[in-house]
C-alpha positions in Angstrom: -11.5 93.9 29.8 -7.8 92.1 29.7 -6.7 89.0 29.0 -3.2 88.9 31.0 -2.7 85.2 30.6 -4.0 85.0 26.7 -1.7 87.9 25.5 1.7 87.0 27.7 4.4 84.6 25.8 5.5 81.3 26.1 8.2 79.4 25.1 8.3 76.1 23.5 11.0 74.4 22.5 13.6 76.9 21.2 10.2 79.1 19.9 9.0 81.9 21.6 5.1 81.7 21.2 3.8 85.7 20.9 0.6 84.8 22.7 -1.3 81.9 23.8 -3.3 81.1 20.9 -3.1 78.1 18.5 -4.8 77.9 15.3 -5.1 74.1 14.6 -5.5 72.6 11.5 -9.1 73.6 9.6 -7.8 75.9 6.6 -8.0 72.7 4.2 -11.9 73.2 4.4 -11.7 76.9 3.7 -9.3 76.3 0.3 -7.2 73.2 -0.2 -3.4 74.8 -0.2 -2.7 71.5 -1.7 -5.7 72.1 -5.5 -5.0 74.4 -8.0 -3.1 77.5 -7.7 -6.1 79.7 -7.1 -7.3 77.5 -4.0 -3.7 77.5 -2.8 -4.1 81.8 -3.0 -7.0 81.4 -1.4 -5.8 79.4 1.3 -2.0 81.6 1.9 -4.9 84.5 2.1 -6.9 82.7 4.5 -3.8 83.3 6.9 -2.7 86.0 6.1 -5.6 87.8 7.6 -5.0 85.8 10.6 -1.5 86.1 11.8 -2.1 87.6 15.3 -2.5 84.0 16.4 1.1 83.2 18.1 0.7 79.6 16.5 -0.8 78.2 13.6 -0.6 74.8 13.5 -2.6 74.8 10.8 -1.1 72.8 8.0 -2.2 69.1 7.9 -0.8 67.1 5.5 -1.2 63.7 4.8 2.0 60.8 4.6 2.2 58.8 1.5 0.2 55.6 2.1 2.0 52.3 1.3 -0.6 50.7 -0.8 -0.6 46.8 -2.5 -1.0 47.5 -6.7 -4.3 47.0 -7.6 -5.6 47.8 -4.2 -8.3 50.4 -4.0 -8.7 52.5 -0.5 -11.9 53.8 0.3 -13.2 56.3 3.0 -11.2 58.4 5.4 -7.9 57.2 4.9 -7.9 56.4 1.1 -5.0 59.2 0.1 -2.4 57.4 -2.2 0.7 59.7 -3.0 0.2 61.9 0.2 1.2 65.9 0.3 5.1 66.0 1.0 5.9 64.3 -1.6 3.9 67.1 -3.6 6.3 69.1 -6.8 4.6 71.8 -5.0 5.0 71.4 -1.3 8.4 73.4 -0.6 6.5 76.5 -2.2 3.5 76.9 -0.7 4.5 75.8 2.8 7.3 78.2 2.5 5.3 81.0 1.4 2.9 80.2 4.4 5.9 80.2 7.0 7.4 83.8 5.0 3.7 85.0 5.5 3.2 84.1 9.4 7.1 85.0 10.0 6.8 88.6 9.1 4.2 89.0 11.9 6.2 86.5 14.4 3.7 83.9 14.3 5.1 79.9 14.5 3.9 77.6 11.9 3.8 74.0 12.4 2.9 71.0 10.3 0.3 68.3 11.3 1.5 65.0 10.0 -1.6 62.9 9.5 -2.2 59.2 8.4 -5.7 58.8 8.8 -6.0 54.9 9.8 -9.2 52.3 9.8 -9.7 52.9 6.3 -7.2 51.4 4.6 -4.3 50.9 7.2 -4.6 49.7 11.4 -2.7 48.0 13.7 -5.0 44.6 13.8 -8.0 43.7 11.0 -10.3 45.6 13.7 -12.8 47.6 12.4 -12.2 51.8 14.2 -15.6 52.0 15.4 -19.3 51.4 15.6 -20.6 53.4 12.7 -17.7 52.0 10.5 -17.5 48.6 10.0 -14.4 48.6 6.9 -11.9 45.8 8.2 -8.4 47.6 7.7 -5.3 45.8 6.4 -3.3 45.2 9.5 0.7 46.6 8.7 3.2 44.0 8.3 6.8 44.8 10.1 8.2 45.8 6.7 6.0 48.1 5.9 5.9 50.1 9.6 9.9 50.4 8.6 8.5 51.8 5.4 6.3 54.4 7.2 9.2 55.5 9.4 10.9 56.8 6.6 8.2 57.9 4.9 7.2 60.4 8.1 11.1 61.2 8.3 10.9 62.3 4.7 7.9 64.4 5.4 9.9 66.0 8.0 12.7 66.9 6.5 10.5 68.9 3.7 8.5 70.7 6.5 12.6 72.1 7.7 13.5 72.6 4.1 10.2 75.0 3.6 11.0 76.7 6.7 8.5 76.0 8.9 9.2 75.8 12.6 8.4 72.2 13.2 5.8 69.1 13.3 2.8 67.9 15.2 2.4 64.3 15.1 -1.6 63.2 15.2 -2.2 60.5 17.1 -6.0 61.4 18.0 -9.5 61.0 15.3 -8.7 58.4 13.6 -5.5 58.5 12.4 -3.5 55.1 12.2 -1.1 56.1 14.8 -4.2 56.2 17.4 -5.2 52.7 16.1 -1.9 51.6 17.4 -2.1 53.2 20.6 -5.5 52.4 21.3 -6.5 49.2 22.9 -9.6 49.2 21.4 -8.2 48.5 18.0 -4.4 47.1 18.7 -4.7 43.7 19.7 -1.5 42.5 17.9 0.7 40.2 19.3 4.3 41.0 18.5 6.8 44.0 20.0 4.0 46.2 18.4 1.0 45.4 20.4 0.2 44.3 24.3 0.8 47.1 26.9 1.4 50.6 26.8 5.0 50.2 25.7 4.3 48.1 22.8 1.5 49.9 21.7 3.9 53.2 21.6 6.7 51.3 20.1 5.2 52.5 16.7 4.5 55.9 16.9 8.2 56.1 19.4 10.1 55.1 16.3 8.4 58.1 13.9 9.1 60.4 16.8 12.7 59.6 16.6 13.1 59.9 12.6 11.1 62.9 12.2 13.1 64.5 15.3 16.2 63.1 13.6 15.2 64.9 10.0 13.9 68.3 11.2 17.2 69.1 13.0 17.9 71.2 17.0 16.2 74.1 16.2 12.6 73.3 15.3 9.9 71.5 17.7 7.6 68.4 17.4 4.5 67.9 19.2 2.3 65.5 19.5 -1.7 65.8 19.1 -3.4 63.5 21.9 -7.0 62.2 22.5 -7.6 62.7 26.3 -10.0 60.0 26.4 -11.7 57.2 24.1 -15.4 57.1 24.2 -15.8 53.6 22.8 -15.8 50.7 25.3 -12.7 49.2 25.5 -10.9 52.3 24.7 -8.4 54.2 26.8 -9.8 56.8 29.5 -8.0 59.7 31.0 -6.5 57.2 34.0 -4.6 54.0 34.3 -2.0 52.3 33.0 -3.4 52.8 29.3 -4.9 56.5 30.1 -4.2 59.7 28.4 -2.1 60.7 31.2 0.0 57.4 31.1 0.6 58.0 27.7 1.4 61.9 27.9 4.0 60.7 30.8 5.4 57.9 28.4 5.9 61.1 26.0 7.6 63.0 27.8 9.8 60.5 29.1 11.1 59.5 25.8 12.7 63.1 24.9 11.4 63.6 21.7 8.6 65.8 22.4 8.2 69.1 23.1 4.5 70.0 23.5 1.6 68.0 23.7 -2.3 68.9 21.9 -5.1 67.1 23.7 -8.1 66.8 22.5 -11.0 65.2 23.1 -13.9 63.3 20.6 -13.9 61.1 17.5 -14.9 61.4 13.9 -18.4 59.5 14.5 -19.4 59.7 17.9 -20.5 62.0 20.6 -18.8 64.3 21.1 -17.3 64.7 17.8 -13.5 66.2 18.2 -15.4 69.2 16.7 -17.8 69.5 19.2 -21.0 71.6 18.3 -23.3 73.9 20.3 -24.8 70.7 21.8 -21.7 71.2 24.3 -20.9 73.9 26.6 -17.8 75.7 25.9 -14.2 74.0 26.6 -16.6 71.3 28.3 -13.3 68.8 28.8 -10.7 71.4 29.5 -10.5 69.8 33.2 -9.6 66.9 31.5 -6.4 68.5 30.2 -5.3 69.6 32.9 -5.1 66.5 34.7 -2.5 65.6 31.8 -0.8 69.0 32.8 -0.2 68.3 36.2 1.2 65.5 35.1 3.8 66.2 33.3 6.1 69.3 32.5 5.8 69.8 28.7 3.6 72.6 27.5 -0.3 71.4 26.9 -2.9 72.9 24.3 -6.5 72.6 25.1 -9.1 72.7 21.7 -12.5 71.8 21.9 -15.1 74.8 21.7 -12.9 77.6 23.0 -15.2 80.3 21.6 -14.1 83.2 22.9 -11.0 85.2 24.6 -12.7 85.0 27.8 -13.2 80.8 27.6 -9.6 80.9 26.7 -8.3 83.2 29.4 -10.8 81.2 32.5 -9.4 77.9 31.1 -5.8 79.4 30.8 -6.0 81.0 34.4 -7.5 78.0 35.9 -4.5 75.9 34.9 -5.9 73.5 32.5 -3.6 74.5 29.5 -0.7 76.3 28.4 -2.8 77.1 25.2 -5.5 76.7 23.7 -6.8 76.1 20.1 -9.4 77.8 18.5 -10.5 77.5 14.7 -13.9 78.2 14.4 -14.3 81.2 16.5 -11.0 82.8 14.4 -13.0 81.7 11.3 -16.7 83.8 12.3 -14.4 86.6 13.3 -10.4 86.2 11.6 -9.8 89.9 13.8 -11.0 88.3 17.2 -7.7 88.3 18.7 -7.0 92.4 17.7 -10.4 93.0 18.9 -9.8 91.5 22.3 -6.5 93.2 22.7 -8.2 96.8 22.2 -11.0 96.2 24.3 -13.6 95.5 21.6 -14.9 92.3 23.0 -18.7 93.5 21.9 -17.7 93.8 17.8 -16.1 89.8 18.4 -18.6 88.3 15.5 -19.7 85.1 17.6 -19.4 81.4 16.5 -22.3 79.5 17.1 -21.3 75.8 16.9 -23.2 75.0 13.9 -20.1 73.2 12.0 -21.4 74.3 8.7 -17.7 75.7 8.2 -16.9 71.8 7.4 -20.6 69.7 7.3 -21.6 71.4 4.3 -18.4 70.7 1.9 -18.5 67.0 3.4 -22.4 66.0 3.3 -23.4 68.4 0.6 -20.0 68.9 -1.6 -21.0 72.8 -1.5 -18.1 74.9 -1.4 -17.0 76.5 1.8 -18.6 79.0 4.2 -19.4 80.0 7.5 -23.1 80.6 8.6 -22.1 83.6 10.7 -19.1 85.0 8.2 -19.4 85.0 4.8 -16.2 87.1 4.1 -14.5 84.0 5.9 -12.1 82.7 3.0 -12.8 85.6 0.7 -10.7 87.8 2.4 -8.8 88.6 -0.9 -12.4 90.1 -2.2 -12.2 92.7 0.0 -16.0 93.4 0.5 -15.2 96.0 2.7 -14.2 98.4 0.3 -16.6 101.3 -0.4 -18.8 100.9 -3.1 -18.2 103.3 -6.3 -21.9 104.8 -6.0 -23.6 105.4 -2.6 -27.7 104.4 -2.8 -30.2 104.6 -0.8 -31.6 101.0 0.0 -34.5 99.8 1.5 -34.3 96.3 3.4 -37.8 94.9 3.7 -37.7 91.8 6.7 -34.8 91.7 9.5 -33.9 88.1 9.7 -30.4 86.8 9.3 -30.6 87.6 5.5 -32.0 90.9 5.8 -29.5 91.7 8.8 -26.3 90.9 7.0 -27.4 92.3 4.0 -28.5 95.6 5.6 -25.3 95.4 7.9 -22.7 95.0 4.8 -24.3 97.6 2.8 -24.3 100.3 5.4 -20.8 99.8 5.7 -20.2 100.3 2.3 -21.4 103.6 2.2 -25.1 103.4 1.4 -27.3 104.8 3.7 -29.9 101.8 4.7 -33.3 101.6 6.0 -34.3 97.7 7.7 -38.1 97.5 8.3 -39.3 94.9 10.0 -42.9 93.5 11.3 -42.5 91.8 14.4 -40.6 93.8 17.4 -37.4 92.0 17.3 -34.9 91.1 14.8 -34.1 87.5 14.1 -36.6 86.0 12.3 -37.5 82.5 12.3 -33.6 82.0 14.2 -34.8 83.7 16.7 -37.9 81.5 17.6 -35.5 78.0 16.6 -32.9 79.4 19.0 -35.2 78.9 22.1 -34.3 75.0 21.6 -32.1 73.6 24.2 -28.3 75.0 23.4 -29.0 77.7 21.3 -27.9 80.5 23.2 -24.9 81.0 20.8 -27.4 82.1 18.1 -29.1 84.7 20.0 -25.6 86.0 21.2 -25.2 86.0 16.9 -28.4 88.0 16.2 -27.1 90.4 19.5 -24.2 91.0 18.0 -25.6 91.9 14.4 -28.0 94.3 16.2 -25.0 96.0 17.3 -23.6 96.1 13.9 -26.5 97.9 12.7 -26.2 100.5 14.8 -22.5 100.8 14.1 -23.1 101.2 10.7 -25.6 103.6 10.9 -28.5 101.8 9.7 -32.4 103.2 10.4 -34.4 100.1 12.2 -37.8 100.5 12.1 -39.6 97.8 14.2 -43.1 96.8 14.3 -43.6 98.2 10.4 -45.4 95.4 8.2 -44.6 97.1 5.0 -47.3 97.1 1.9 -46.2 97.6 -2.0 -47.7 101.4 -1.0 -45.4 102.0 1.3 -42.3 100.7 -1.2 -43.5 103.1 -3.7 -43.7 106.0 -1.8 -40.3 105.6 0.2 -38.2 106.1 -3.1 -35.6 104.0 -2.7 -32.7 103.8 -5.1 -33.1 99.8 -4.4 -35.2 97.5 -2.4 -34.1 94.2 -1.0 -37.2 92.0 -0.2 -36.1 89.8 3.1 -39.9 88.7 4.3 -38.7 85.2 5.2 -40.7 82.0 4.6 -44.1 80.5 6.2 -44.3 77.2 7.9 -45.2 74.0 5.5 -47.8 72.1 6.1 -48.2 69.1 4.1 -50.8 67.7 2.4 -52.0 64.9 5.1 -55.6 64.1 5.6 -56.1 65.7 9.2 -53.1 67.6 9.2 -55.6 71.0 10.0 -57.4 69.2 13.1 -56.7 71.9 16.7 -54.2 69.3 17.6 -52.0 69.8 15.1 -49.4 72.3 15.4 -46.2 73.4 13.2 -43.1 73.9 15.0 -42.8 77.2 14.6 -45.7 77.9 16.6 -44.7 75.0 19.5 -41.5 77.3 20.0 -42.6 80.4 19.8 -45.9 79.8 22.5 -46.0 76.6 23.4 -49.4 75.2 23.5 -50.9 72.8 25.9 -49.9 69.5 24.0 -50.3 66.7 26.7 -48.1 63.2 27.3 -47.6 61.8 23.7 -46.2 64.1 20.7 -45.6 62.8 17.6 -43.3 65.2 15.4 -43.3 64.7 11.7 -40.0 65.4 10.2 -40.1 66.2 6.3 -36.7 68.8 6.9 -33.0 67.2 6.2 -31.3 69.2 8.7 -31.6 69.8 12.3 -34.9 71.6 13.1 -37.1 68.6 13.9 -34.1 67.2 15.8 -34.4 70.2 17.6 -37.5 70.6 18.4 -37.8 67.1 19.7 -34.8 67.9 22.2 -37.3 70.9 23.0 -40.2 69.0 23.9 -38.7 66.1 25.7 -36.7 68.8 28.2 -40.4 69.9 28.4 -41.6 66.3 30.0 -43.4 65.7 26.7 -42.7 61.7 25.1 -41.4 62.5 21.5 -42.1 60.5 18.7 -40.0 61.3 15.8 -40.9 60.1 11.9 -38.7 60.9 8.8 -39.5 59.5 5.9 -35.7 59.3 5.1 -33.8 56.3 5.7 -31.8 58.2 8.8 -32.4 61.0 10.6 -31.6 64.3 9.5 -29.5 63.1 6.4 -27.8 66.8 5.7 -26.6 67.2 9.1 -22.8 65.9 9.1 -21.4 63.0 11.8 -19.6 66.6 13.6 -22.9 66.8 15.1 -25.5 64.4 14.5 -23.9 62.1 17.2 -24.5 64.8 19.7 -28.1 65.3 19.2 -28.7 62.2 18.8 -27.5 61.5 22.2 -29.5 64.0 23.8 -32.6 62.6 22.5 -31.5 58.9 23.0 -31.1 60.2 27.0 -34.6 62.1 26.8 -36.3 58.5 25.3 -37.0 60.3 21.8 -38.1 57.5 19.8 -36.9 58.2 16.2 -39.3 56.1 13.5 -37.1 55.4 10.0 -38.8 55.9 6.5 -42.1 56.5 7.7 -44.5 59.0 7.3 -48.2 59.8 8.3 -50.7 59.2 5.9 -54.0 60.1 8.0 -53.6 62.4 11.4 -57.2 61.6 13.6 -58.1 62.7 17.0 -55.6 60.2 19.3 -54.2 58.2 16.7 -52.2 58.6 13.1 -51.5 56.6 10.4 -48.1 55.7 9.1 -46.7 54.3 6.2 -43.9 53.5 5.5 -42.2 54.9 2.4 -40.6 51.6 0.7 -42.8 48.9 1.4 -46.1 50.9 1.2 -47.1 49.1 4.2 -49.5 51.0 6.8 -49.9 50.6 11.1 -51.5 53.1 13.6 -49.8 54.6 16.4 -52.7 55.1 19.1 -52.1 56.9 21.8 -50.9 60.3 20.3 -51.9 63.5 21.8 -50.9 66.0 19.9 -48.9 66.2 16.1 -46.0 68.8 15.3 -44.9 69.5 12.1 -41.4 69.9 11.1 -42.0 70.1 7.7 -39.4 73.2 6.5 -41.4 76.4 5.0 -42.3 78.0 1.7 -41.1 81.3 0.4 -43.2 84.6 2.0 -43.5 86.5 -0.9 -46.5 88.5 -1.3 -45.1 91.2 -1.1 -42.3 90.9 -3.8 -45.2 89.9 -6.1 -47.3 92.9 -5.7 -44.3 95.0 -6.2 -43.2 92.9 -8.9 -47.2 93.5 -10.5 -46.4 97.1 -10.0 -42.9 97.5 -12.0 -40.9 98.4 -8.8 -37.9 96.5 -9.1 -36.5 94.6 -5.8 -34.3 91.9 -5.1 -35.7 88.7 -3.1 -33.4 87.4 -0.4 -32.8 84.3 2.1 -35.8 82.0 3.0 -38.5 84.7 0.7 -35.9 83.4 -2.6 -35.3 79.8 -1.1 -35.8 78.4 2.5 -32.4 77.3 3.7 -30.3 77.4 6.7 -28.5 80.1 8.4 -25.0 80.0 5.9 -27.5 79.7 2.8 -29.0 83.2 3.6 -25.6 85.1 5.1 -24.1 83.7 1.5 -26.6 85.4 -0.6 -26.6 88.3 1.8 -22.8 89.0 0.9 -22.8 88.7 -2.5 -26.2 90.6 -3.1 -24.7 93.5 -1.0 -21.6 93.7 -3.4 -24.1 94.5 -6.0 -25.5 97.5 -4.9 
């Protein structure tokens, strides 16, 4: 398989790109290059194992805010002394560009002011799941920008970067200019098209005034605004009036498009609710239109979505962060031929949900090496063993796939006939196809690595004992919960689980009761509405599915608000009968019945299988617990503990 329009060059500017990929922004998630000298390591190392990109645009650092003393920012925007004016900035940026240089890779800089929250155009709030008023800039202090983002400029060409990318998409106070949705000033700043440029025009000119000939600026472009009132991809105020308005001025040399915002649906980092490069069309339209060079990003997951959309004319480039962070050698692997050992993203946007709703550190649910590549883990271990993996799920997989590779020689038993686990039964939900390309792709691995698969095996402490391994990992997974509700063991009452694995007849009305924080009863709503089934949904919480970050609730929700899912706040059942259930609700104590329900599904997570652990545990035989048998979690909870239990053995 070749990629003849992913690998070729291109220039831009005065740069000649090596290939047609472009690493956007995303690294800050992994390890701020901006904290402590250990993150900044971490982040430089990031990169450094992911310089066959031909572009990494994947600095974004943030303008000094002009702030009133005594004023206190809040939310997105609230960053006070901004990164270019950093003691530190010169070093690490330069170190980056020396890093990426020495494999002919472009860096650029995305300049970013995030806006709404403090700064906008007009006191307008940026959207309808943020209602902060912004202070609207005086005159005086848009001059004081201008120099600010000329300053910022001139570092990026002092630290020897190749030039800047200019964010006027998600959020950032440039788009609240542009946007007609939130610009409704009435001086040379605001009105049409050409006053709502003004702004942005005027940084354009200073930062292509400070960076000098020989470096490029580009701008980063939302090809449409989902919000009412907002700019589409046509007309006077569209995306492809604007990219023409661009172009015209001379300052630019590339445009990024884009598509999404920070709250809605899509997000700009759309999740697996959305079918690969779903708005590349979209882009393309703006590259017929004018003559500058045009990146695509949104979901490009793999070289062969990049090469269709690339031979079909809808970019120059394309972006792609998430697919280079689940597999950093995706681009080397494509060029040789070895599309099949490509580790496969699958759209969950754990890589950034988890830091921002959870404050956990950083990891990918499909790549836990992914910002550890200093670590090394695939060195060989100093002793070789002989382990014994007991349960192939996602935690016994990666455990059993890492240590093989190691150098110990591994045996993976599992019960049912498939690997996968409980992913494997969740991922027959509507748009989870990604995941079983995952668990394909970790079967390969296994046999790659040489590991023995036994199938259909449901293992007993006897059979432990008499295999003689040097160590055992105990992987059995986790059971379905079933709370404690009066009725909750009458025949029409049914845990998820069991709906998607065999779906039982369930008639008209389902009621799902949702005592899980992340997506799984979300999902298996989406499930049983596709199925013609009307979905009731209850969560005791005060919103649905409070772990599961605004990157992809929005499109979930959306899918279930166009199926008629009704989602019930802060309730909860307190009887289940035959045809009806009792709910209260969790604040006021007070009760109501829904009549009318047919059949009750619960969503209620799972508790740890571990039966087995515990005899062997009775019996002296030493084993480690993994994944949902230690904990139920997600999918990044179990490769996580995978890794780092592996670079024990």
């Amino acid at each position: 398989m070749t990629f003849p329009h992913l690998f070729s060059p291109i220039g831009i500017g005065g740069l000649t790109v090596k290939n047609r990929v472009v690493l956007p922004p995303h690294a800050h998630v992994v390890s701020s290059l901006w904290g402590t000298d250990a993150e900044a390591e971490r982040h430089l190392g990031y990169w450094a194992a992911r310089t066959s990109a031909g572009w990494v645009d994947g600095v974004s650092a943030h303008v000094r805010n002009h702030l009133a003393p005594g004023f206190e920012p809040t939310g997105v925007g609230a960053q006070y002394d901004g990164h270019f004016r950093q003691p530190y900035f010169l070093d690490r940026v330069g170190r980056l560009a020396g890093i990426l240089h020495a494999d002919d890779t472009v860096l650029t800089v995305q300049m970013i002011l995030q806006g709404g929250m403090p700064h906008g155009a007009s006191p307008v709030p940026s959207g309808p799941v943020v209602n902060q008023v912004p202070h609207a800039l005086t005159r005086d202090e848009i001059d004081w920008f201008v120099e600010e983002y000329a300053h910022g400029a001139h570092q990026v060409a002092a630290a020897g970067a190749d030039g800047v990318e200019l964010h006027l998409n998600h959020d950032d106070m440039l788009e609240y200019f542009l946007s007609p949705l939130t610009n409704h000033r009435d001086d040379e700043y605001g009105g049409d098209l050409a006053g709502r440029l003004r702004f942005p025009l005027r940084i354009l000119a200073a930062v292509r005034a400070a960076l000098g000939p020989d470096r490029v600026v580009g701008v980063r472009l939302n090809l449409r605004e989902e919000e009412p009132g907002g700019y589409g991809i046509d007309g006077p105020d569209g995306a492809v009036a604007i990219a023409q308005a661009l172009e015209a001025s001379g300052l630019v040399d590339y445009l990024s498009c884009a598509i999404g915002s920070p709250w809605g649906n899509p997000s700009y980092i759309q999740s697996h609710h959305h079918r690969p490069a779903a708005w590349s069309d979209l882009a393309g339209r703006v590259k017929a239109a004018v003559g500058l060079p045009v990146v695509y990003t949104g979901r490009v997951t793999g070289p062969q979505v990049a090469e269709d959309l690339l031979a079909a004319g809808h970019a120059d480039l394309v972006g792609m962060a998430r697919a280079i962070i689940a597999d950093g050698q995706l681009l080397v692997k494509a060029r040789t031929g070895r599309t099949d050992d490509i580790r496969p993203c699958v759209g969950g946007n754990e890589c950034i949900s988890r830091r921002i709703v959870e404050g956990t550190p950083f990891s990918c649910a499909v790549n836990p090496e992914a910002g550890k590549e200093a670590d090394d883990a695939s060195q060989q271990a100093g002793s070789t063993y002989r382990v014994l993996v007991v349960g192939g799920g996602p935690a016994g997989m990666e455990l059993a796939g890492l240590a093989a590779e190691r150098g110990h020689r591994v045996t993976l038993w599992e019960q049912r006939d498939a690997l996968g686990g409980q992913l494997r039964i969740a991922a027959r939900a509507p748009l989870h196809d990604d995941h079983l390309a995952y668990l394909a792709w970790q079967e390969r691995r296994l046999a790659a690595a040489g590991v023995e698969v036994v199938t259909g095996r449901t293992a007993t402490a006897d059979d432990v004992a008499s295999y003689g391994a040097d160590r055992v990992v105990v992987a059995t997974g986790a059971v379905p919960r079933r709370p404690a509700i009066p009725g909750a063991d009458l025949p029409h009452v049914h845990t998820g689980a069991d709906v998607l694995a065999d779906p039982p007849e369930l008639g008209e009305h389902v009621l799902v009761v949702a005592q899980d924080d992340h997506l799984p009863p979300l999902s298996l709503a989406d499930f049983l509405a596709e199925r013609g089934h009307r979905v009731t949904v209850v969560h005791g919480t005060t919103g649905p599915a409070p772990l599961v970050s605004r990157y992809l609730l929005g499109s979930i929700l959306g899918r279930l608000d166009a199926g008629s899912v009704t989602l019930r706040a802060s309730e909860q059942p307190s009887l289940i009968e035959p045809g009806r259930v009792t709910l209260r609700h969790v604040h006021s104590g007070r009760t109501h019945v829904l009549d009318g329900v047919d059949s009750v599904v619960l969503s209620c997570g799972a508790v740890p299988a571990t039966t087995l652990h515990d005899e062997l545990r009775e019996r002296g035989i030493a084993a480690d617990l993994l994944g949902d048998a230690y904990a139920p979690r997600r999918l990044v909870f179990a490769t996580k503990q995978a890794r780092e239990l592996a670079l024990t053995l």
